[in-house]
C-alpha positions in Angstrom: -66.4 -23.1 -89.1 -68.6 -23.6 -86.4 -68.4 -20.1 -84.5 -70.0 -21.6 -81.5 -66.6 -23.3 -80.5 -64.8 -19.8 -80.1 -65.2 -19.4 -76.5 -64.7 -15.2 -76.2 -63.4 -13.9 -72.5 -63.1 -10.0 -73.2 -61.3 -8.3 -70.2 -61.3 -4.6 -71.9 -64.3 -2.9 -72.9 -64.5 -1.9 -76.6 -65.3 1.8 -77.3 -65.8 2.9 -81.2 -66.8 5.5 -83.3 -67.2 9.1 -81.3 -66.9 6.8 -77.9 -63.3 5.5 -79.1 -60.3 6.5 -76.2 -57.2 8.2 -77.7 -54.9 6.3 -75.6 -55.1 2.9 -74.3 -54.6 1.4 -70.5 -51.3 0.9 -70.7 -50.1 4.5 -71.8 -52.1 6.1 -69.2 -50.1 3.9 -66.7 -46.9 5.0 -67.9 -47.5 8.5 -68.5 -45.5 10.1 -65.6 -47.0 13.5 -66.4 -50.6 12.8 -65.6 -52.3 15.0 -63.6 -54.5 12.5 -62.0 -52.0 9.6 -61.0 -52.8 10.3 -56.9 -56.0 9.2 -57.4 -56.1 7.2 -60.5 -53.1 4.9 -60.4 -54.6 3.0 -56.8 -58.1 2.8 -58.5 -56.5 0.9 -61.8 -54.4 -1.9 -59.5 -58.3 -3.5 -59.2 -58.0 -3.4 -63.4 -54.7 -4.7 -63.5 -55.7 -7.7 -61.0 -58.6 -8.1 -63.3 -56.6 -9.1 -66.4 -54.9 -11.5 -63.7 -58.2 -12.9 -62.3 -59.1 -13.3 -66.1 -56.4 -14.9 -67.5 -55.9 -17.2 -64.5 -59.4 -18.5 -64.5 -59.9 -18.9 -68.1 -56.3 -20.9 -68.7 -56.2 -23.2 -65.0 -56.1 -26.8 -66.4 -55.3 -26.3 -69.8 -52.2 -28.7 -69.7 -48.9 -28.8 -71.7 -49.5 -25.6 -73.9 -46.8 -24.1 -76.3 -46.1 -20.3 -77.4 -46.0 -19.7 -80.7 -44.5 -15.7 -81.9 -44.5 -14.2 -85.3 -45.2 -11.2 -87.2 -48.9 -10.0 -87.6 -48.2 -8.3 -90.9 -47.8 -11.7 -93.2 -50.4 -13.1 -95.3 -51.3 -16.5 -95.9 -49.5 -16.6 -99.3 -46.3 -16.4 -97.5 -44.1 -19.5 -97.0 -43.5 -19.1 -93.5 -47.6 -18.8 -93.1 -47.4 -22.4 -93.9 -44.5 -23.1 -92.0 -46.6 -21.8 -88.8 -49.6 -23.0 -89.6 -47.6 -27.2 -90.0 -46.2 -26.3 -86.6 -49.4 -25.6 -84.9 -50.6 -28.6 -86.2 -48.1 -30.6 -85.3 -47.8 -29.6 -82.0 -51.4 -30.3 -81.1 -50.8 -34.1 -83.3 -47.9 -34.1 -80.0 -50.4 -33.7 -77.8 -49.8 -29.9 -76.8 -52.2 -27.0 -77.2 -51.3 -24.1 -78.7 -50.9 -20.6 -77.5 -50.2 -17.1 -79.5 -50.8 -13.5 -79.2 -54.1 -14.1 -81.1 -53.9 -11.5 -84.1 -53.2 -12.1 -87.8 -50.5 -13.5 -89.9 -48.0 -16.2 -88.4 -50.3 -16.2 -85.2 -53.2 -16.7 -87.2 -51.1 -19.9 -89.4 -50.5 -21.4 -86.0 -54.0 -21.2 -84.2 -55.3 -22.1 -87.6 -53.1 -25.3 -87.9 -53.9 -26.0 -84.3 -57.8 -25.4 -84.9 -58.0 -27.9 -87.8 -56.4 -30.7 -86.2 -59.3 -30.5 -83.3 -56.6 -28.8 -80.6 -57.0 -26.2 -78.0 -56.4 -23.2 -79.5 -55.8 -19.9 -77.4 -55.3 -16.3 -78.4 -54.4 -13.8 -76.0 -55.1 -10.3 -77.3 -53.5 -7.1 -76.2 -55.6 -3.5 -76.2 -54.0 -1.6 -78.5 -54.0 2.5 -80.0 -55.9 0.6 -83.3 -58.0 -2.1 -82.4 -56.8 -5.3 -83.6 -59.0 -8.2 -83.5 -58.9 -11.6 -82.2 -58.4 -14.4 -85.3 -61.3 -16.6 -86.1 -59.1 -20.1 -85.4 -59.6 -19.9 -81.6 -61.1 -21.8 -78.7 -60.6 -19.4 -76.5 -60.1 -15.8 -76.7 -58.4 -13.5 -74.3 -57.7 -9.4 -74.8 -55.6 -8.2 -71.9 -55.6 -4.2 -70.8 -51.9 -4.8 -69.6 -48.7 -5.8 -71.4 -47.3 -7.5 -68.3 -50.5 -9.3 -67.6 -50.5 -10.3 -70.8 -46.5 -11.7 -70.5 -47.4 -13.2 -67.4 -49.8 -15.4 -69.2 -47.9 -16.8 -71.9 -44.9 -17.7 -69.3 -47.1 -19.4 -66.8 -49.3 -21.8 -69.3 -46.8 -22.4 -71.8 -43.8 -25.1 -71.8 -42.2 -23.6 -74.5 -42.1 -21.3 -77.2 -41.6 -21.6 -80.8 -40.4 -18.1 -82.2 -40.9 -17.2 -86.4 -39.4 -14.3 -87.7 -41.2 -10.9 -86.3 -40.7 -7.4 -85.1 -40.5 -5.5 -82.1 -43.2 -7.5 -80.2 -41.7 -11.0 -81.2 -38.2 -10.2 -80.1 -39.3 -8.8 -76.9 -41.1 -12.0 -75.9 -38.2 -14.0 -77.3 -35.7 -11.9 -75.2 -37.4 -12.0 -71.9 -37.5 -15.9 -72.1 -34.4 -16.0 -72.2 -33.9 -13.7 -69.4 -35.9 -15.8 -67.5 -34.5 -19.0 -68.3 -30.6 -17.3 -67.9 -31.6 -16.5 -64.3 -33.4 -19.6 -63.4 -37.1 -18.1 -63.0 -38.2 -21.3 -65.8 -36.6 -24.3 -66.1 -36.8 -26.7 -68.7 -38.1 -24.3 -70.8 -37.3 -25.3 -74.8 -37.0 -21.9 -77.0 -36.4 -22.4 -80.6 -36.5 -19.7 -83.2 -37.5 -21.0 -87.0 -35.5 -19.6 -89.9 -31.7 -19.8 -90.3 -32.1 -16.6 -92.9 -34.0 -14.5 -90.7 -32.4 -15.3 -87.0 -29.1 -15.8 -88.7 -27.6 -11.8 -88.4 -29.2 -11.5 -84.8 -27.5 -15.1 -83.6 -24.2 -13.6 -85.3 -24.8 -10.8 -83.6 -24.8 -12.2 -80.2 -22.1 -14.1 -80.1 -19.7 -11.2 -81.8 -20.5 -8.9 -79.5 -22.4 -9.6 -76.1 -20.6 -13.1 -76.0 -17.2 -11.7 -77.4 -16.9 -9.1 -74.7 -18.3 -11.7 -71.4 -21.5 -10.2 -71.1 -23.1 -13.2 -71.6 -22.2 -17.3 -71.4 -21.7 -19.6 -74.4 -24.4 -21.7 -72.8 -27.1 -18.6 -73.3 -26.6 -18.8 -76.9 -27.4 -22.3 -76.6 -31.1 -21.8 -75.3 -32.0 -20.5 -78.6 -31.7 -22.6 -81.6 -32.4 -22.1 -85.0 -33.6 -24.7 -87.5 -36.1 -24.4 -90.8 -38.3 -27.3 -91.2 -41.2 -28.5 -88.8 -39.4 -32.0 -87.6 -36.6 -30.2 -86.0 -39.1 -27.8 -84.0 -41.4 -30.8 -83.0 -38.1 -33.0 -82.0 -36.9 -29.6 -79.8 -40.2 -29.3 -78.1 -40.8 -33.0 -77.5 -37.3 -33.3 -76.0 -37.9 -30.5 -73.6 -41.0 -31.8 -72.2 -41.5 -32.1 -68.7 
């Protein structure tokens, strides 16, 4: 692989060794009990606009672009490796680039897939307690300081996102899509999660409980559906194109 095609834009500073920080950006913004918050916290809004500034200027123009989720802790043996990494291809043979949080496993399968078939391929990295880096199947590289900033990047350049099966971080990107697309902030924004076995308890969930008792409306459930192979994802995407 040619490394000169990963194009690195590196919003946090790296510190290792005796240097490294025991905390990370975002827990000293949240820490309530810090003794330096009167002075600190107005100093770090120029930070947090930086990852804004970044992330604007490095994604303006990048075109139809879709999100793709998934667990960092699966290895390329695993099935559903391949399964993200066919999807990333295909979505780039669709014409659409491809966008994920940049680390290993699934996110890796999809850049990957993406990479090989000559797409845009963007990772946008998080600063995290242990450093995590960037995959090697990018075009463009991104590590945010702030969560949000982070959130607010994936929502803005993407058209859509494709979710595999994950953890914490997956379902908490998953579930603020459809947040935003309940109350209108995206529109025409496809969601589909991929594997009937793994989304299966969560969907069954949902409509036994949340739906049951009118907390939510039939047609929420119907943002989000589930399928297994890589046609049904490609014809979910393509049908919600702008």
């Amino acid at each position: 692989m040619n490394s000169d095609y990963l194009t690195w834009q590196e919003s946090v500073v790296i510190h290792r060794g005796s240097h490294a920080r025991a905390t990370t950006s975002d827990q000293r913004l949240l820490d309530s009990e810090s003794e330096d918050w009167r002075e600190g916290d107005p100093w770090r809004v120029m930070r947090i606009a930086s990852d804004f500034v970044e992330g604007f200027e490095s994604l303006a123009g990048l075109g139809p672009a879709i999100s793709v989720f998934g667990s960092a802790r699966v290895g390329s043996s695993d099935p559903m490796y391949d399964l993200a990494y066919r999807i990333g291809g295909s979505l780039v043979e669709s014409g659409f680039s491809v966008i994920t949080g940049g680390g290993p496993g699934m996110m890796e399968a999809a850049n990957k897939g993406a990479f090989e078939k000559g797409g845009q391929s963007i990772g946008l990295g998080i600063e995290l307690p242990t450093e995590q880096a960037l995959n090697q199947y990018l075009t463009l590289g991104i590590t945010f300081r702030y969560f949000f900033a982070r959130k607010t990047m994936f929502l803005k350049y993407s058209q859509g996102f494709v979710v595999m099966p994950g953890g914490l971080g997956t379902l908490d990107e998953l579930f603020e899509a459809m947040v935003l697309a309940q109350t209108g902030k995206v529109t025409r924004f496809p969601i589909v999660l991929v594997g009937c076995e793994y989304w299966g308890g969560l969907i069954e969930w949902i409509r036994h409980s949340p739906l049951r008792d009118g907390f939510i409306a039939e047609g929420d459930i119907d943002r989000i559906p589930v399928v297994d192979d890589v046609e049904s994802v490609m014809d979910i995407i393509t049908e919600g194109r702008p």
